[in-house]
Phi, psi and omega in degrees: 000131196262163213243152192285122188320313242265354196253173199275003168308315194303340199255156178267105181266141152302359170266003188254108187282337219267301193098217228275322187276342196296162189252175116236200183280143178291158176074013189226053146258177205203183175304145154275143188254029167260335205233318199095021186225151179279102185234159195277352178269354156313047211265162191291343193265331176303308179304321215254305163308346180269005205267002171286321213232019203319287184284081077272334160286317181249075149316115176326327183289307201274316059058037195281307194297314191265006155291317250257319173309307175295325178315267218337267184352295178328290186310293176337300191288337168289310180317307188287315194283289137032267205305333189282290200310347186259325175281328150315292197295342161327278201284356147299278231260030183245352166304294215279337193262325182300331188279258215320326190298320177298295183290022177220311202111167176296301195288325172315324185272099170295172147259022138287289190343290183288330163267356147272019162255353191251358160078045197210184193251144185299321189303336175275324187290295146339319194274342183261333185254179219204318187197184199273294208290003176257313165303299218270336188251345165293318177278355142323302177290348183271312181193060126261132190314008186263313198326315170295352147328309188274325162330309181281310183303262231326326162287345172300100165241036174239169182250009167257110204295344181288308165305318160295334177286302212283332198261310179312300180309300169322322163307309207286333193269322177296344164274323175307298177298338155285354176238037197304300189267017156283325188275279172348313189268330190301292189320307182316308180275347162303337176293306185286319208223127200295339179319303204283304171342315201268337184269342179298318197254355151285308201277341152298286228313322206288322169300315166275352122356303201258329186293290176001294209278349187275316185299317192287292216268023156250322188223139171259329181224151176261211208285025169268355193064022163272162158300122203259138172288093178344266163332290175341293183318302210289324193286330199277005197249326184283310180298334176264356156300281198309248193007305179291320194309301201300353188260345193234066181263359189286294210206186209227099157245067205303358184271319172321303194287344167283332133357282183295323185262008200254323169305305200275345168282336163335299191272002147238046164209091151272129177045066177294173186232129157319167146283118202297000000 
């Protein structure tokens, strides 16, 4: 099999390993990667030896296209190991700051403090975070116990609102209780300090929301013909959890707690009328 005029193979090059007459085997051509032409002496056994000797068979100089190719590659294959290694170390210091912040408190917790347990320079940390409170608010969204709220909606594909309210509650308590002294020491400094007040009550509110807007587009009135509040539903639902949690801290019952969250979505959806 002859190797194609137009490509730069044809020519005698230190990259033809085959020379100028040379052959290969049928069926194993391929792209050239210095021309971009399809040549038939491009064969896998040519390739695979060159790819040991790369920059001495293609000097960059003499060679523009197919270095120009290789960066590519190179970079491609940098990029993805890059984007993986950066999304660990994310979720390290969003570990190490999710610990300490439960065992110190928020304010107690520097940001030495979290780069030397997370083995990393404050400049790395600065580079993924903006500030300590763009940390304290990342690690809200990963586990604080609202969070798994938009998981269960964004999967609810029934319209029965009372059963999704019962699965929302059970989650909520059941995180509440697994991050317990993560919840405890945060509510504790919200009270003193307005940073953390103000970042709790953007993510109640953006949850109670999303129950709100779930609740609105199935049901509009209950069986009185009133107009049923969405929102309303989601703050009396959050709220009397976190209520039953502060109050029942000796111990973990889940049968108590199901107990608990199947009365209170009782009592705020008696007899809803669906949406028509």
């Amino acid at each position: 099999m002859r190797r194609s005029s137009g490509c730069c193979w044809s020519q005698q090059s230190p990259g033809c390993l085959a020379g100028p007459t040379g052959t290969c085997r049928p069926g194993l051509t391929d792209v050239c990667h210095v021309c971009r032409w399809r040549c038939p002496s491009l064969c896998l056994l040519n390739r695979r030896q060159l790819r040991s000797r790369q920059t001495d068979v293609f000097p960059p100089a003499r060679y523009p296209a197919w270095q120009e190719w290789r960066e590519e590659s190179l970079a491609a294959r940098t990029t993805g190991a890059r984007q993986a290694q950066a999304a660990r170390r994310r979720e390290q210091l969003l570990d190490v700051a999710f610990t300490l912040f439960a065992e110190r408190g928020y304010r107690a917790t520097s940001v030495r403090d979290i780069t030397r347990a997370a083995g990393v320079t404050e400049a790395v940390l600065y580079h993924y975070f903006g500030n300590k409170a763009d940390l304290l608010a990342a690690v809200l969204e990963v586990y604080a116990p609202f969070a798994g709220y938009r998981r269960i909606l964004d999967a609810a594909a029934s319209t029965d609102v009372e059963a999704v309210l019962l699965q929302l509650g059970g989650e909520f308590l059941r995180l509440l209780r697994e991050r317990r002294v993560f919840v405890l020491t945060l509510l504790s400094e919200a009270a003193s300090d307005p940073e953390i007040s103000v970042m709790l009550g953007r993510l109640l509110d953006d949850v109670v929301g999303a129950v709100g807007s779930f609740i609105d587009t199935r049901h509009t009135r209950d069986e009185a013909g009133k107009d049923i509040d969405g929102r309303a539903v989601g703050k009396a639902l959050q709220g009397g959890l976190l209520i039953h949690f502060l109050s029942h801290q000796s111990g973990q019952d889940p049968e108590v707690d199901a107990i608990v969250v199947d009365r209170i979505v009782t009592a705020l959806l008696p007899g809803i009328t669906p949406r028509r």
